[in-house]
TIGU-985352 format. One line per 2 residues: number of its first residue (from 1); their letters; for each residue x, y, z of N, C-alpha, C. Coordinates in nm, 4 decimals. Atoms other than C-alpha are relative to their C-alpha. Example, Ala and Ser with C-alpha at 12.3 -4.5 7.8 and 13.67 -1.06 7.14 Angstrom:
BEGIN
1	AS	0.0890 -0.1190 0.0000 1.2300 -0.4500 0.7800 0.0900 0.1200 0.0000 | -0.0820 -0.1190 -0.0060 1.3670 -0.1060 0.7140 -0.0770 0.1090 0.0730
END
This chain:
BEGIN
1	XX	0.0842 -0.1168 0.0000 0.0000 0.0000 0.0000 0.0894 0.1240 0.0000 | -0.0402 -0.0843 -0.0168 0.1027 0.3041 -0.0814 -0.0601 0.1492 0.0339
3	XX	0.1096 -0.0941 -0.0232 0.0016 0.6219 0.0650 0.1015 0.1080 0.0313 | -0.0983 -0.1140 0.0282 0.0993 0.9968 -0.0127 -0.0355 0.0963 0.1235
5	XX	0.0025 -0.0594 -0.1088 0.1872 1.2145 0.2487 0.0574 0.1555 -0.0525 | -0.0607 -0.1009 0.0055 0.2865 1.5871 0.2506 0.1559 0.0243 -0.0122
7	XX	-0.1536 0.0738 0.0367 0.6601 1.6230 0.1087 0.0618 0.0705 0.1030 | -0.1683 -0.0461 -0.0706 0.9503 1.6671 0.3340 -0.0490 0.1250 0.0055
9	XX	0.0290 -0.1376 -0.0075 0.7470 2.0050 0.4322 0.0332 0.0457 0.1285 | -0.0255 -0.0613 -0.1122 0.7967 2.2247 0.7105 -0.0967 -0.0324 0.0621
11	XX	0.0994 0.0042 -0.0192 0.4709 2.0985 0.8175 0.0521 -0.1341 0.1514 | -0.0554 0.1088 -0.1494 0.5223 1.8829 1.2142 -0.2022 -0.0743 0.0104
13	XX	0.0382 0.0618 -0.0207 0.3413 1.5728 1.2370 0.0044 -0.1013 0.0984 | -0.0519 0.1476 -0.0501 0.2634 1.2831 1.4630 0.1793 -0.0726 -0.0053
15	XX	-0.1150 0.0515 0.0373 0.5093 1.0778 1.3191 0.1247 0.0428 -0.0804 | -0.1146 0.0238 0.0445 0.7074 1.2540 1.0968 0.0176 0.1938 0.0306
17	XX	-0.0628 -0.0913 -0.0384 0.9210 1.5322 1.2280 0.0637 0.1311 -0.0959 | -0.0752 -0.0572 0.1418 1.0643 1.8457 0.9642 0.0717 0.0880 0.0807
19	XX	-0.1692 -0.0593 -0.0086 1.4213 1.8996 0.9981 0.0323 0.0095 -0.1317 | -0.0848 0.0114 0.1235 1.4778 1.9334 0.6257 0.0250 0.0989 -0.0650
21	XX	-0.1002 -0.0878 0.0904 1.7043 2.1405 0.3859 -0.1114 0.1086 -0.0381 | 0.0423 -0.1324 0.0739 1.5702 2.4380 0.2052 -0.1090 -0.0019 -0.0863
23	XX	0.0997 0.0121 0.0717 1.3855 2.3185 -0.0578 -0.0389 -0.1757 -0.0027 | 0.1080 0.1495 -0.0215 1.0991 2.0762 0.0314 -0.0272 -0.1257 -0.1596
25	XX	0.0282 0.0677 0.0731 1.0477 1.7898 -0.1693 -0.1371 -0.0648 -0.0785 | 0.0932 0.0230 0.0728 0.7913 1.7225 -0.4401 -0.1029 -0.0840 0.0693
27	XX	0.1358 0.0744 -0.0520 0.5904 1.4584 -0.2705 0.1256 -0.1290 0.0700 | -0.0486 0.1149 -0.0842 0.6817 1.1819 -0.0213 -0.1275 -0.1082 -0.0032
29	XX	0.1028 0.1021 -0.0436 0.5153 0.8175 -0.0144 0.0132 -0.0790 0.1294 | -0.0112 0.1242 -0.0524 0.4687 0.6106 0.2588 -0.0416 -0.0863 -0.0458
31	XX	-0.0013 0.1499 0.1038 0.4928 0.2318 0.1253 -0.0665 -0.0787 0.1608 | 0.0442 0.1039 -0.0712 0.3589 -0.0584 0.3831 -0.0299 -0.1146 -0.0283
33	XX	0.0400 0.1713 0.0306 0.3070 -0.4617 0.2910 0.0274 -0.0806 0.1236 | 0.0006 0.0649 -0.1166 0.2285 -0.5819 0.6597 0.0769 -0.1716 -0.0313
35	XX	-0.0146 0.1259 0.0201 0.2409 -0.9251 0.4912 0.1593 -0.0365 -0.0200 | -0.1453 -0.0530 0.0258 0.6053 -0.8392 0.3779 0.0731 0.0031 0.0688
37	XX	-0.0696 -0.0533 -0.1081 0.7032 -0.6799 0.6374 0.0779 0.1296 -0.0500 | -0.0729 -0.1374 0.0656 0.7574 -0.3353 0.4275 -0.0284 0.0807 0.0430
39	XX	0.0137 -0.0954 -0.0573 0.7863 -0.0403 0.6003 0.1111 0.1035 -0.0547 | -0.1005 -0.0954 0.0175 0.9439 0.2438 0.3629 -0.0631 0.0489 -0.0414
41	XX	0.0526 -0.1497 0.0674 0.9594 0.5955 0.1858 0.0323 0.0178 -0.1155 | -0.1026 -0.0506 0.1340 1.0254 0.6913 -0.1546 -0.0329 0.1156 -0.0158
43	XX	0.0245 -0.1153 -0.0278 1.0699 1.0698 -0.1633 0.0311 0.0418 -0.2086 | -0.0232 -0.0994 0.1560 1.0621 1.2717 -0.5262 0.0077 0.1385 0.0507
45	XX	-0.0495 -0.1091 -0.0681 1.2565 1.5600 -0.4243 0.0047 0.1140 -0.1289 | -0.0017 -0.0665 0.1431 1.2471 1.6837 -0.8223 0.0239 -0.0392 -0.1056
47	XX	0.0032 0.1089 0.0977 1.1071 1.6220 -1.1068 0.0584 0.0729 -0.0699 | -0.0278 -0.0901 0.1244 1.2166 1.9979 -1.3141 0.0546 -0.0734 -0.0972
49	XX	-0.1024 0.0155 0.0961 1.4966 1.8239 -1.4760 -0.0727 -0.1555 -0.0881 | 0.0531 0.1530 0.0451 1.2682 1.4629 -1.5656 -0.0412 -0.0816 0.0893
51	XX	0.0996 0.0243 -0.1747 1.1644 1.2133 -1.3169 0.1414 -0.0496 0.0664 | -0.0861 0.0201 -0.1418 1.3310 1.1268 -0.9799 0.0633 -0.1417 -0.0378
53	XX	-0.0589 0.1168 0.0377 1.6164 0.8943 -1.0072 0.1258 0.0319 0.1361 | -0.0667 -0.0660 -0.0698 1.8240 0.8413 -0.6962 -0.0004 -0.1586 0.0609
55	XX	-0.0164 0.1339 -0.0154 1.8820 0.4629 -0.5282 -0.0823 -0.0630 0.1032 | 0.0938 -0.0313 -0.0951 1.7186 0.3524 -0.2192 0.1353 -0.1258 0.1182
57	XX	-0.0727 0.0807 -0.0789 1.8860 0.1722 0.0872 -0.0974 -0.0346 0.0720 | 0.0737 0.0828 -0.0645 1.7659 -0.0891 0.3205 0.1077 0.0474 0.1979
59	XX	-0.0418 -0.1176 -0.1174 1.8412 0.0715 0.6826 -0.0703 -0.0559 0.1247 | 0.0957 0.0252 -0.1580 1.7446 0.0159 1.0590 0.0292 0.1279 0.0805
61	XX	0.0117 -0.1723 -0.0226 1.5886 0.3522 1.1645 -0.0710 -0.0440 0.1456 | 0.0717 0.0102 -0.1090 1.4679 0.4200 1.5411 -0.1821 0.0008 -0.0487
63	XX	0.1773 -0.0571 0.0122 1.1005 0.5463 1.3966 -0.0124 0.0888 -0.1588 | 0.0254 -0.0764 0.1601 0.9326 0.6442 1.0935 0.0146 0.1384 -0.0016
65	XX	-0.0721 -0.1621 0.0426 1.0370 1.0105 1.1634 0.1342 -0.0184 -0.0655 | -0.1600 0.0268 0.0092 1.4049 0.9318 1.1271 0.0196 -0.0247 -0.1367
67	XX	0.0389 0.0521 0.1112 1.3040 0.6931 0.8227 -0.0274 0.1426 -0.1289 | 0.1161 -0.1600 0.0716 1.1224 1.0192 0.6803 0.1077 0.1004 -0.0491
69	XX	-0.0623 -0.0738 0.0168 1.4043 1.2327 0.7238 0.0928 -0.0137 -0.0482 | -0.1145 0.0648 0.0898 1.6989 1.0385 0.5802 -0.0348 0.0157 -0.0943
71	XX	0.0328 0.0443 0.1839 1.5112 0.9520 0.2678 -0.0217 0.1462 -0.0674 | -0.0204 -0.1523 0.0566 1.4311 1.3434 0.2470 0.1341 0.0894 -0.0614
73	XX	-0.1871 -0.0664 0.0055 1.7817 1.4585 0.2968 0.0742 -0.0898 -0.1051 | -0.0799 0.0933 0.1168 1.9227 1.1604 0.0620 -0.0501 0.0071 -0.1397
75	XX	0.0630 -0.0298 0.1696 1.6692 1.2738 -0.2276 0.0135 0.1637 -0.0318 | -0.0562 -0.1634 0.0339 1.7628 1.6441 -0.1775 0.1297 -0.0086 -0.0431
77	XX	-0.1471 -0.0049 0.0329 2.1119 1.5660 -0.2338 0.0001 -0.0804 -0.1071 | 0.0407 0.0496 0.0924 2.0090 1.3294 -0.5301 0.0053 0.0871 -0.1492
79	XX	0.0161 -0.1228 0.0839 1.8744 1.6385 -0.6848 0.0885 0.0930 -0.0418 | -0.1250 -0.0449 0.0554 2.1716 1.8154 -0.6678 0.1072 -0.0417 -0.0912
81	XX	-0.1318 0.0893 0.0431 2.4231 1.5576 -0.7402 -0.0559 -0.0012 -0.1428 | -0.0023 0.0117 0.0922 2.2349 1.4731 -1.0563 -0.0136 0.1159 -0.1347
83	XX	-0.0255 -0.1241 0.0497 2.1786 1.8475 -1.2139 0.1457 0.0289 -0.0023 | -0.1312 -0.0343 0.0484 2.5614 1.9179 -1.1452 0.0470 -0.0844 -0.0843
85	XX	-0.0274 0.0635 0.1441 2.6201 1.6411 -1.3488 -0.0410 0.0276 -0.1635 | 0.0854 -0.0183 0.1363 2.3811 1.7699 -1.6156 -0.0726 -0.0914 -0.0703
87	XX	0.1206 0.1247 -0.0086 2.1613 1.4671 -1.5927 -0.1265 0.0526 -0.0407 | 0.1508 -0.0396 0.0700 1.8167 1.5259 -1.7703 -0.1087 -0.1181 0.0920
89	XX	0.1044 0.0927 -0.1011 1.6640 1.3197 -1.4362 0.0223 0.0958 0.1086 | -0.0243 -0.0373 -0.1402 1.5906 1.5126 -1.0994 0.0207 -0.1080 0.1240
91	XX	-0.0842 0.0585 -0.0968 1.6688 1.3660 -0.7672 -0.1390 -0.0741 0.1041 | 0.0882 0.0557 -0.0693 1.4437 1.1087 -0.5717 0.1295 -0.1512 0.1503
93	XX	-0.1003 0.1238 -0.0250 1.5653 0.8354 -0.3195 -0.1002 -0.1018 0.0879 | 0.0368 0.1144 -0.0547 1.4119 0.4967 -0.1555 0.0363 -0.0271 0.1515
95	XX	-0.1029 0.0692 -0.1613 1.4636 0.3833 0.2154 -0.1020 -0.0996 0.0472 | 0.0733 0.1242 -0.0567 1.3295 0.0551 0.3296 0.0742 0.0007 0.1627
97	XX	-0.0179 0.0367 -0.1263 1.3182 -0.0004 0.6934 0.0466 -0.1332 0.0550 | -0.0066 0.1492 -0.0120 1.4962 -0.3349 0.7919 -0.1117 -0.0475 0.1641
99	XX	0.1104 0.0507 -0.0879 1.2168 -0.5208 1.0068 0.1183 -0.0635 0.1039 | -0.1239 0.0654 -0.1198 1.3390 -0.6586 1.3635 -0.0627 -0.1315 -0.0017
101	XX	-0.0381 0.1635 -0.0019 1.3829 -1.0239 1.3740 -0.0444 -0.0184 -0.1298 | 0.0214 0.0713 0.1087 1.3047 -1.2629 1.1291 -0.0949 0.0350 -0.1085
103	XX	0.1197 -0.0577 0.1350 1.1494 -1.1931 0.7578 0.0784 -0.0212 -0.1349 | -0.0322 -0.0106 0.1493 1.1385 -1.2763 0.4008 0.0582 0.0569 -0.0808
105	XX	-0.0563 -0.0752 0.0609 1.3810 -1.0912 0.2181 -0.0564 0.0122 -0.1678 | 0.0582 0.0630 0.1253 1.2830 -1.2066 -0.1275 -0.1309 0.1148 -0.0081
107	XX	0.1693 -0.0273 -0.0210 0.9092 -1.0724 -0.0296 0.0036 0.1152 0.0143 | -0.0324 -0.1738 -0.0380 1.0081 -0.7288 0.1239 0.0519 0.0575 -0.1047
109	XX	-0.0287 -0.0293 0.0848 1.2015 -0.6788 -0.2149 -0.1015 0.0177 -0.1093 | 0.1449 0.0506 0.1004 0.9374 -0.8077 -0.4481 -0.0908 0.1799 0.0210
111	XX	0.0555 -0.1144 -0.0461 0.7303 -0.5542 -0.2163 0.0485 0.1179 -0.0697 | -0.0555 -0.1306 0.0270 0.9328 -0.2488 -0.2572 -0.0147 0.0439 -0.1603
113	XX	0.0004 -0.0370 0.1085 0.9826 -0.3022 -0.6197 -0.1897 0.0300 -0.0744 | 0.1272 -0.0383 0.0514 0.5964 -0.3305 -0.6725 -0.0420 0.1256 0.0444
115	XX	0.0311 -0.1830 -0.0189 0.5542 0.0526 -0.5017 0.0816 0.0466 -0.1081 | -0.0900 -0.0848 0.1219 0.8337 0.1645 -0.7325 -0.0688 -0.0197 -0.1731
117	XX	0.0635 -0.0320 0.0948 0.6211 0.0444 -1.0236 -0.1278 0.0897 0.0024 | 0.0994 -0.1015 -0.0132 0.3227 0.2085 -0.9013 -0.0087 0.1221 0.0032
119	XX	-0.0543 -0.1632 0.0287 0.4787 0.5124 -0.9065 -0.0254 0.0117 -0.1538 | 0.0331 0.0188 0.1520 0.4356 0.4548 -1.2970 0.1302 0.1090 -0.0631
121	XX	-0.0660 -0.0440 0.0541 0.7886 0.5450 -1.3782 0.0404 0.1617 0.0366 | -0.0189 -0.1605 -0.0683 0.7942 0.9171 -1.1868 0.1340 -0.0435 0.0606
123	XX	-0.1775 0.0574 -0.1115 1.1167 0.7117 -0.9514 0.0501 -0.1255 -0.1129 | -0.0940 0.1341 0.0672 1.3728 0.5198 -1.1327 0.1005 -0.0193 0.1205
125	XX	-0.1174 0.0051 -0.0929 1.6186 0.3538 -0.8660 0.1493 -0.0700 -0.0551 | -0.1209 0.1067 0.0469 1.9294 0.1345 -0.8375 0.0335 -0.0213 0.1782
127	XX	-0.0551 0.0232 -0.1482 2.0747 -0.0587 -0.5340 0.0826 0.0774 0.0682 | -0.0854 -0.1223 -0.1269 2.2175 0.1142 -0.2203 0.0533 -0.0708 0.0953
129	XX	-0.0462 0.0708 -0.0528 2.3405 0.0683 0.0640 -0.0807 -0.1372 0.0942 | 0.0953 0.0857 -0.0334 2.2195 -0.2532 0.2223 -0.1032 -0.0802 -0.0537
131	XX	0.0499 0.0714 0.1065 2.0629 -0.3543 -0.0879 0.0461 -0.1047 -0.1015 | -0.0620 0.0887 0.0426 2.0757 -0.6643 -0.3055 -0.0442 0.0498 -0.1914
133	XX	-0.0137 -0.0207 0.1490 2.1591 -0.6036 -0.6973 -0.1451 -0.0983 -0.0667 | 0.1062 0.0476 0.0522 1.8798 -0.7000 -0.8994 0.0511 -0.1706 -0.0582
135	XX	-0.0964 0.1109 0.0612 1.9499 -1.0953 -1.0142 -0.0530 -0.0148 -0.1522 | 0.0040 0.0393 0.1462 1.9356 -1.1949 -1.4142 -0.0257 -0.1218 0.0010
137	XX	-0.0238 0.0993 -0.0078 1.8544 -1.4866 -1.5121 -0.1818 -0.0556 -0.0063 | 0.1332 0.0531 0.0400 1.4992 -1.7124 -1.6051 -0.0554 0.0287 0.1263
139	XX	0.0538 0.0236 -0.1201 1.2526 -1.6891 -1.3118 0.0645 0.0764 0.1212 | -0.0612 -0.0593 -0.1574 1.4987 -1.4546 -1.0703 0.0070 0.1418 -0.0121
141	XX	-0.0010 -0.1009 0.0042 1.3373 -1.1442 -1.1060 -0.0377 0.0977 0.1391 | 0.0531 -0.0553 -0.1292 1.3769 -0.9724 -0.7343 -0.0768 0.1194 0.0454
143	XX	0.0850 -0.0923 -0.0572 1.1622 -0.7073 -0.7640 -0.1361 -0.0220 -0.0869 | 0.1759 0.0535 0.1020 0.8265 -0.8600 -0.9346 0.0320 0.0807 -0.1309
145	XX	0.0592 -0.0704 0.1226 0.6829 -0.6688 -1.1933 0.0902 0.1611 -0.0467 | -0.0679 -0.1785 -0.0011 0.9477 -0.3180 -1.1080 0.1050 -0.0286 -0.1493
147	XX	-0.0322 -0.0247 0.0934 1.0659 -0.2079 -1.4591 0.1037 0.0824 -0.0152 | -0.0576 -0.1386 -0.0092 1.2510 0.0772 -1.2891 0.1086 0.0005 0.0769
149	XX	-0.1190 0.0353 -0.0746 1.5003 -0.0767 -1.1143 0.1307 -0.0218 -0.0751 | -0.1330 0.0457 0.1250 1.8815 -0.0548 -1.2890 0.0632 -0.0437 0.0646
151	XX	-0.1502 0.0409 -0.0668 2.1922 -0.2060 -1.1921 0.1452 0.0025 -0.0821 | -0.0838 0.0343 0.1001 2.5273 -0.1630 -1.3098 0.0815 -0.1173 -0.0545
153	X	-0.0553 0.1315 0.0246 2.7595 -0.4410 -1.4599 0.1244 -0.0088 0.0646
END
C-alpha cells in the first residue's frame, strides 16, 4: 500500500518530524506490505529536470520520523548531485526499513519493487546501501513486476 503524504514540508506531524534542507520535496510516499514486512519511503525531491532517479537503501531507523528524514535529505542531495552532473533526471531516493527479527527478504524486495512500479515510472532507482543487486537470469526477477530498477555491470 502506498500512501501519499505531505513532502519533506515544514509541516510537524505525529510521526514525521521536519528537519529538512531548504527546498521541500515534491511529494513523499509512505509504502507498507504488513504481509512483507515493508515499512518504507520513496521521496521525489524533483522532477524539473525529468523524473526522480536516486537509489534507495535498506536501513534500521529508530522510527518512521528518522526513516522520513533520511530519505528526504538523501533525495535532496540526489537532486543536486544529478543536475551538477547535467543529468536530464531530478533527484528522488528509496529507504526501506529493515524489520526486527526474522522476515522474508525475497518478499520485502518483491514488495518495494511493486511501489516503485506504481509510481508509474515518476522514480527510477538502483541498489544502495544494504541492498541486493537486482538478479538476471529465467525466473529470478527480485523485484516482481518493477521495470525501474537498474543495476550496473
Amino acid at each position: 500500500m502506498i500512501g501519499h503524504m505531505s513532502a519533506c514540508s515544514h509541516k510537524r506531524t505525529d510521526t514525521m518530524k521536519s528537519h529538512f534542507n531548504a527546498l521541500p520535496a515534491e511529494s513523499l510516499h509512505r509504502i507498507s506490505d504488513e504481509t512483507a514486512g515493508l515499512d518504507a519511503v520513496i521521496v521525489l525531491h524533483s522532477t524539473t529536470l525529468g523524473r526522480a532517479a536516486g537509489g534507495y537503501r535498506f536501513w534500521t531507523y529508530q522510527d518512521a520520523s528518522a526513516m522520513a528524514h533520511d530519505a528526504c535529505r538523501l533525495a535532496e542531495g540526489m537532486s543536486y548531485k544529478n543536475a551538477i552532473a547535467g543529468l536530464p533526471i531530478g533527484g528522488g531516493k528509496g529507504v526501506v526499513r529493515q524489520p526486527k527479527g526474522q522476515f522474508d527478504r525475497r518478499a520485502l524486495f518483491e514488495a518495494f519493487g511493486r511501489a516503485v512500479a506504481n509510481l508509474n515510472g515518476q522514480y527510477v532507482t538502483a541498489a544502495d546501501v544494504g541492498t541486493p543487486p537486482p538478479r538476471h537470469g529465467a525466473g529470478a526477477n527480485t523485484y516482481g513486476p518493477c521495470r525501474r530498477v537498474t543495476a550496473g555491470s
